[in-house]
C-alpha positions, 0 to 999 in steps of 0.5 A, a space after each residue: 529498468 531502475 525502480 522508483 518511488 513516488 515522491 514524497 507530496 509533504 515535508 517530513 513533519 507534515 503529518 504531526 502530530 499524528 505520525 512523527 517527522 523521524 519515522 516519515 523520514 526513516 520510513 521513506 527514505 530507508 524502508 521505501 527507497 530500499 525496497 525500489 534498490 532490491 527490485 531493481 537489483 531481482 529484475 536486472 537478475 531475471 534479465 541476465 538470466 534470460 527469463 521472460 515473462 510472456 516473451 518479454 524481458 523483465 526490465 519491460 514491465 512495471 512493478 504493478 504488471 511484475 506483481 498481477 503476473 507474480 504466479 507465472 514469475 520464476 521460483 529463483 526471483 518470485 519471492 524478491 520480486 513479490 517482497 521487493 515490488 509490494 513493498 515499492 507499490 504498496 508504500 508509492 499507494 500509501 504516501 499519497 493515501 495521506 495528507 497534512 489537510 486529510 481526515 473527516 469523511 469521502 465524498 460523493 461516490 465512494 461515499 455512496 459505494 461504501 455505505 452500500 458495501 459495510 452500511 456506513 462510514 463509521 461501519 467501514 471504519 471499524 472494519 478497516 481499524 480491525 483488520 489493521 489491529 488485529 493482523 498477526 506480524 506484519 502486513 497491511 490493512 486495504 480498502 480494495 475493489 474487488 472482482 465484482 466492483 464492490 468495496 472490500 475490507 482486506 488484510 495481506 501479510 508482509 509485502 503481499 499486494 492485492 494486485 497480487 490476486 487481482 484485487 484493486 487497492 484504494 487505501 492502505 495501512 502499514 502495520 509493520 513496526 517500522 511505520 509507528 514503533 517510534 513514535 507509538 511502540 507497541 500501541 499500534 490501535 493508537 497508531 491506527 487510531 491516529 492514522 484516521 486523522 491524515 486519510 486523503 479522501 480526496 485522492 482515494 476517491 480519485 483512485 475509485 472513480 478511476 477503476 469502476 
């Protein structure tokens, strides 16, 4: 199986002035099409080594399904398999979590769910905004479901996914420096910031109301 990446719903530019049209481009084309190659070069691997996951082949299972069953994976393939596939599911998430009409505020039932969960919208962005501030290195910041279908605010360093424990991510942040060094340096609470201006809301209300 080769690996794809979801495909990019805006131009390069879309996102000014609130991310920049080089770092979309470097970010997606360089970083995220990177991470879909590796992946599919570590799995071909597993395959020509005759590993099998629940006795199947590697190359028959997603990327999502590689990382739910990560803990089972092969010490000689787990760690670019983990690396390589969250890096393919958690930026195919974040592209879409973004929209040049983004911005403002959910609607509906994630709306209701958040305030139940963190008190209220501005409550929930001060918690994400933290989160994706404060991580040491770099990582990302999510609003995911957690095991008991509530909202949850987490952080996972490097590539980590939360479906890596069973967790169902609904909105993330890269904090890697590749995502705002250009445009932003060093000042990543700007880029987080910034990030609240292009959320699409209408996709990661989409995204909850499918999973609970």
């Amino acid at each position: 199986m080769t690996y794809e990446v979801v495909s990019l719903p805006y131009d390069y530019a879309a996102l000014e002035p609130h991310f920049d049209a080089q770092t979309v481009e470097l970010h997606y084309e360089k970083h995220h099409k990177g991470y879909a190659q590796k992946l599919s070069a570590a799995v071909a691997l597993a395959d020509e080594r005759g590993y099998l996951l629940h006795g199947k082949k590697f190359s028959e299972y997603s990327v999502e399904e590689l990382l739910m069953h990560i803990n089972v994976i092969p010490e000689s393939v787990v760690d670019a398999i983990a690396n390589n596939g969250g890096g393919v599911v958690n930026h195919n998430l974040f592209w879409q979590c973004l929209s040049p009409q983004g911005g403002g505020s959910p609607s509906g039932s994630l709306l209701e769910a958040i305030e139940e969960s963190f008190g209220s919208f501005d409550e929930f962005k001060l918690e994400f905004s933290d989160a994706a501030k404060t991580h040491f290195g770099s990582g990302w910041a999510w609003l995911v479901i957690n095991h008991e279908g509530g909202l949850e605010v987490i952080a996972t360093p490097n590539q980590d996914s939360p479906l890596m424990t069973g967790l169902i991510p609904i909105l993330g942040l890269d904090v890697w420096e590749h995502s705002y060094y250009l445009r932003f340096m060093n000042r990543r609470p700007d880029y987080v910031d910034a990030f609240w201006n292009i959320v699409n809301w209408a996709f990661v209300s989409g995204l909850y109301e499918k999973n609970v």
